[in-house]
N, C-alpha and C positions, 0 to 999 in steps of 0.2 A: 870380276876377274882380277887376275894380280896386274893390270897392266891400270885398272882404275882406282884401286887400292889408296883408299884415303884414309886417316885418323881421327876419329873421334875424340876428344879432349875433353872432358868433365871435371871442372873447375873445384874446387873443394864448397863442399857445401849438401845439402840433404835433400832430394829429388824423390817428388811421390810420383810414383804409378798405380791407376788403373786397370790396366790391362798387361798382358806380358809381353815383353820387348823379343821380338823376332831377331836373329844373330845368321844373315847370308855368311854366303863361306865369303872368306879376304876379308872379315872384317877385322876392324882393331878398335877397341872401347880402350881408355886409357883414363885414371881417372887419376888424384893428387896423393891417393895412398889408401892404401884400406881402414884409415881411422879417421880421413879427412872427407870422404868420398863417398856419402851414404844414399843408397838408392830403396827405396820404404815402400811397402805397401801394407794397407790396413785393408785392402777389398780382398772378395773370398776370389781371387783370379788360382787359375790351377798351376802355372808356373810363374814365374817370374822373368827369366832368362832363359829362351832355348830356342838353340838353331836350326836352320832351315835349307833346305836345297837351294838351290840358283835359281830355278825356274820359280820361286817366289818373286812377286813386283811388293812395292809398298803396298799398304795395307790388305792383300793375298799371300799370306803363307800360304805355299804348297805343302799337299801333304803330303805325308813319308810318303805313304805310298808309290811317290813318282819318283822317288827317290832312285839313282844309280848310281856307278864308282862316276861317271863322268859328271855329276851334279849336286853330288852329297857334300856337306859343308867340312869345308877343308881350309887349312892356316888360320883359323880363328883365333884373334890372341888378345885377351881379357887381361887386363891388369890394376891394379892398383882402386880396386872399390871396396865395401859391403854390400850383401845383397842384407836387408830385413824383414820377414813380416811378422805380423802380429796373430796371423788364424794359421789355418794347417797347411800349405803353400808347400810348389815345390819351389826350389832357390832357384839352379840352373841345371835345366835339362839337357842335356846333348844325345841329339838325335843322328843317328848316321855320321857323327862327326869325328874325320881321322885329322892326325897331323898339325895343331892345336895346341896352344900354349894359355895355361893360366894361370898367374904370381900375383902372388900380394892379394888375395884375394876373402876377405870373412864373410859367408854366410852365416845370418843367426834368424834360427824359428823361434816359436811362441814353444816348444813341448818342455818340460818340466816332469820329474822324476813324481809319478803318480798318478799323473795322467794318464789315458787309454792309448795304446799304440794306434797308430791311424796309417794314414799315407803320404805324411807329409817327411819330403828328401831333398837333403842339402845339393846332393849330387846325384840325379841321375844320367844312365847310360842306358840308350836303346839303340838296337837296330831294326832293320828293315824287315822281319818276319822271325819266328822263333825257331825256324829252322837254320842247320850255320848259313849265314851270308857271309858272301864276301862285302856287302854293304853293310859295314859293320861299324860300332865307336870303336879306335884303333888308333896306339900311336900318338899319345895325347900326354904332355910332360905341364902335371902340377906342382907348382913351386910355392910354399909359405900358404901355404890356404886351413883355414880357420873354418871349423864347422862345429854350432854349437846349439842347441835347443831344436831337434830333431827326431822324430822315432826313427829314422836311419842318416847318417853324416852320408856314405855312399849307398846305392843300388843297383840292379841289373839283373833283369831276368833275362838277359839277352847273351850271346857270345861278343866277350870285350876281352882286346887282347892288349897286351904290349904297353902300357901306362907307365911311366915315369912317376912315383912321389917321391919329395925334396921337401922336408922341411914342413910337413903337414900336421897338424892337430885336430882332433876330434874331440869332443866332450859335452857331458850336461847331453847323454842321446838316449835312447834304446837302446839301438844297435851299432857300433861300428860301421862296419862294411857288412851290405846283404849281401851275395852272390844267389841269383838261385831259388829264393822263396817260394815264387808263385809259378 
Protein backbone atom coordinates (compact mmCIF):
# COMPACT_ATOMS: atom_id res chain seq x y z
CA UNK A 1 0.00 0.00 0.00
CA UNK A 2 1.35 3.64 -0.39
CA UNK A 3 1.68 4.05 3.33
CA UNK A 4 4.71 0.96 3.04
CA UNK A 5 5.98 2.19 -0.11
CA UNK A 6 9.80 1.49 -0.31
CA UNK A 7 12.50 1.67 -3.30
CA UNK A 8 14.25 -0.68 -4.72
CA UNK A 9 17.81 0.39 -5.94
CA UNK A 10 19.60 -1.61 -8.52
CA UNK A 11 23.08 -0.74 -8.44
CA UNK A 12 24.69 -0.65 -12.06
CA UNK A 13 25.75 -3.87 -13.08
CA UNK A 14 23.97 -7.08 -15.27
CA UNK A 15 21.54 -9.31 -13.13
CA UNK A 16 20.23 -12.79 -14.61
CA UNK A 17 16.87 -14.17 -13.95
CA UNK A 18 15.28 -17.29 -14.14
CA UNK A 19 12.01 -16.83 -13.67
CA UNK A 20 9.75 -13.60 -14.07
CA UNK A 21 9.83 -10.93 -11.47
CA UNK A 22 6.29 -10.29 -10.19
CA UNK A 23 5.65 -6.05 -9.84
CA UNK A 24 2.72 -5.48 -6.56
CA UNK A 25 1.13 -2.09 -7.12
CA UNK A 26 3.40 0.79 -5.02
CA UNK A 27 6.16 -0.52 -6.15
CA UNK A 28 9.34 1.35 -7.38
CA UNK A 29 12.39 -0.54 -9.31
CA UNK A 30 14.95 2.12 -9.88
CA UNK A 31 17.97 1.23 -11.40
CA UNK A 32 21.51 3.44 -12.46
CA UNK A 33 20.29 4.15 -16.09
CA UNK A 34 19.09 2.03 -18.74
CA UNK A 35 22.77 1.51 -20.12
CA UNK A 36 24.14 0.91 -16.67
CA UNK A 37 21.33 -1.33 -15.29
CA UNK A 38 20.92 -4.66 -17.21
CA UNK A 39 18.47 -7.27 -16.14
CA UNK A 40 19.10 -10.65 -18.70
CA UNK A 41 17.50 -13.72 -19.08
CA UNK A 42 18.62 -16.58 -21.35
CA UNK A 43 15.83 -19.19 -19.91
CA UNK A 44 12.63 -19.88 -22.03
CA UNK A 45 10.42 -17.86 -18.90
CA UNK A 46 7.24 -16.30 -20.71
CA UNK A 47 7.66 -12.80 -19.18
CA UNK A 48 10.16 -11.07 -17.63
CA UNK A 49 8.45 -8.20 -15.79
CA UNK A 50 4.68 -8.09 -14.97
CA UNK A 51 2.45 -6.89 -12.39
CA UNK A 52 0.30 -8.25 -10.08
CA UNK A 53 -2.75 -7.40 -7.82
CA UNK A 54 -2.21 -6.80 -4.10
CA UNK A 55 -3.69 -9.93 -2.85
CA UNK A 56 -0.31 -11.50 -4.32
CA UNK A 57 2.20 -12.59 -1.11
CA UNK A 58 5.96 -13.31 -2.10
CA UNK A 59 6.32 -16.11 -4.10
CA UNK A 60 2.00 -16.41 -4.93
CA UNK A 61 1.18 -14.17 -7.59
CA UNK A 62 -2.36 -13.84 -7.86
CA UNK A 63 -4.08 -14.19 -10.64
CA UNK A 64 -5.78 -11.79 -12.84
CA UNK A 65 -8.50 -13.20 -12.34
CA UNK A 66 -9.09 -11.74 -8.68
CA UNK A 67 -8.14 -8.92 -9.87
CA UNK A 68 -10.54 -5.60 -9.11
CA UNK A 69 -10.29 -1.50 -9.23
CA UNK A 70 -9.79 -2.01 -5.40
CA UNK A 71 -6.53 -4.46 -6.04
CA UNK A 72 -5.25 -4.03 -9.42
CA UNK A 73 -1.68 -2.85 -9.62
CA UNK A 74 -1.49 0.78 -9.39
CA UNK A 75 1.68 3.65 -9.05
CA UNK A 76 4.00 1.32 -10.44
CA UNK A 77 7.15 3.29 -11.32
CA UNK A 78 9.99 1.50 -13.22
CA UNK A 79 12.97 3.48 -14.04
CA UNK A 80 16.06 3.58 -15.21
CA UNK A 81 16.94 -0.37 -16.42
CA UNK A 82 17.18 -2.84 -19.61
CA UNK A 83 14.99 -5.66 -19.68
CA UNK A 84 17.23 -8.48 -22.23
CA UNK A 85 16.54 -11.77 -23.48
CA UNK A 86 17.93 -13.93 -25.79
CA UNK A 87 14.69 -16.61 -26.82
CA UNK A 88 11.19 -15.36 -27.63
CA UNK A 89 10.25 -13.58 -24.06
CA UNK A 90 7.80 -11.13 -23.29
CA UNK A 91 9.91 -7.90 -21.72
CA UNK A 92 7.23 -6.42 -19.36
CA UNK A 93 3.79 -7.32 -19.00
CA UNK A 94 1.32 -5.00 -17.46
CA UNK A 95 -1.71 -6.65 -16.28
CA UNK A 96 -4.58 -4.61 -14.86
CA UNK A 97 -2.09 -1.89 -14.39
CA UNK A 98 -3.48 1.98 -14.17
CA UNK A 99 -1.55 5.09 -13.03
CA UNK A 100 2.10 3.98 -13.55
CA UNK A 101 5.22 5.58 -14.63
CA UNK A 102 8.02 4.07 -16.69
CA UNK A 103 11.33 6.31 -17.99
CA UNK A 104 14.54 5.35 -19.06
CA UNK A 105 13.69 2.28 -19.75
CA UNK A 106 15.29 -0.34 -23.02
CA UNK A 107 13.89 -3.50 -23.72
CA UNK A 108 15.78 -5.75 -26.21
CA UNK A 109 14.52 -9.30 -27.68
CA UNK A 110 16.44 -11.90 -29.64
CA UNK A 111 13.95 -11.28 -33.18
CA UNK A 112 15.87 -10.21 -36.20
CA UNK A 113 14.30 -9.20 -39.60
CA UNK A 114 13.67 -12.81 -41.24
CA UNK A 115 12.77 -14.66 -38.72
CA UNK A 116 9.16 -15.99 -38.11
CA UNK A 117 6.71 -13.65 -36.21
CA UNK A 118 6.06 -15.43 -33.01
CA UNK A 119 4.79 -14.01 -29.57
CA UNK A 120 7.48 -12.46 -28.21
CA UNK A 121 6.44 -8.44 -26.94
CA UNK A 122 8.44 -5.64 -25.51
CA UNK A 123 5.31 -4.26 -24.05
CA UNK A 124 2.30 -5.79 -23.28
CA UNK A 125 -1.16 -4.58 -22.05
CA UNK A 126 -3.89 -6.76 -20.66
CA UNK A 127 -6.92 -6.55 -18.89
CA UNK A 128 -9.24 -8.43 -16.84
CA UNK A 129 -11.60 -10.19 -19.54
CA UNK A 130 -12.18 -9.21 -23.22
CA UNK A 131 -15.05 -7.69 -22.68
CA UNK A 132 -14.80 -3.57 -21.74
CA UNK A 133 -13.59 -3.70 -18.11
CA UNK A 134 -13.41 -1.15 -16.16
CA UNK A 135 -10.20 -3.29 -14.74
CA UNK A 136 -8.49 -2.25 -17.34
CA UNK A 137 -4.27 -1.08 -18.15
CA UNK A 138 -5.21 2.75 -18.02
CA UNK A 139 -3.33 5.95 -17.44
CA UNK A 140 0.12 4.78 -17.56
CA UNK A 141 2.84 7.70 -18.82
CA UNK A 142 6.01 6.09 -20.72
CA UNK A 143 8.87 8.37 -20.83
CA UNK A 144 12.41 7.52 -23.04
CA UNK A 145 11.72 3.81 -23.39
CA UNK A 146 13.60 1.83 -26.15
CA UNK A 147 12.16 -1.28 -27.69
CA UNK A 148 14.14 -3.31 -30.03
CA UNK A 149 14.36 -6.96 -31.53
CA UNK A 150 10.70 -7.93 -31.07
CA UNK A 151 7.91 -9.36 -33.52
CA UNK A 152 5.64 -6.41 -31.65
CA UNK A 153 7.61 -3.35 -29.45
CA UNK A 154 3.81 -2.84 -28.10
CA UNK A 155 0.48 -5.06 -27.85
CA UNK A 156 -3.07 -5.55 -26.68
CA UNK A 157 -5.87 -7.42 -27.48
CA UNK A 158 -7.44 -5.90 -24.64
CA UNK A 159 -9.34 -2.29 -24.05
CA UNK A 160 -6.14 0.20 -23.00
CA UNK A 161 -6.95 3.59 -22.79
CA UNK A 162 -5.33 6.88 -22.02
CA UNK A 163 -1.26 6.25 -22.25
CA UNK A 164 1.16 8.91 -22.23
CA UNK A 165 4.40 8.33 -24.71
CA UNK A 166 7.35 10.95 -24.34
CA UNK A 167 10.24 10.35 -26.02
CA UNK A 168 9.87 6.55 -27.16
CA UNK A 169 11.63 4.55 -29.79
CA UNK A 170 10.82 1.38 -31.60
CA UNK A 171 12.84 -0.50 -34.04
CA UNK A 172 14.81 -3.73 -35.53
CA UNK A 173 10.48 -5.22 -34.91
CA UNK A 174 7.81 -6.72 -36.92
CA UNK A 175 5.24 -4.62 -35.79
CA UNK A 176 5.22 -1.25 -34.08
CA UNK A 177 2.27 -1.16 -32.05
CA UNK A 178 -0.44 -4.27 -32.28
CA UNK A 179 -3.90 -2.94 -31.25
CA UNK A 180 -6.30 -5.80 -31.77
CA UNK A 181 -4.79 -8.79 -33.63
CA UNK A 182 -6.25 -11.72 -31.90
Amino acid sequence: NPGSRVVLHLEAGTYTIDDTIYIPPYATIVGAGSEKTVIKTTSSITEMFKTVNSSSTPGAPADKSTTTTLNQATNVQIKGITLETTLSNKGLVLDCCKDSVFEDIQIKGAWVRGNAFNTDVGIEHNNLSLVSSVVETKNNNFKNIKVNGFTYAVSSDWDTNNHSWTDCNFYNLGYGTAFGTN
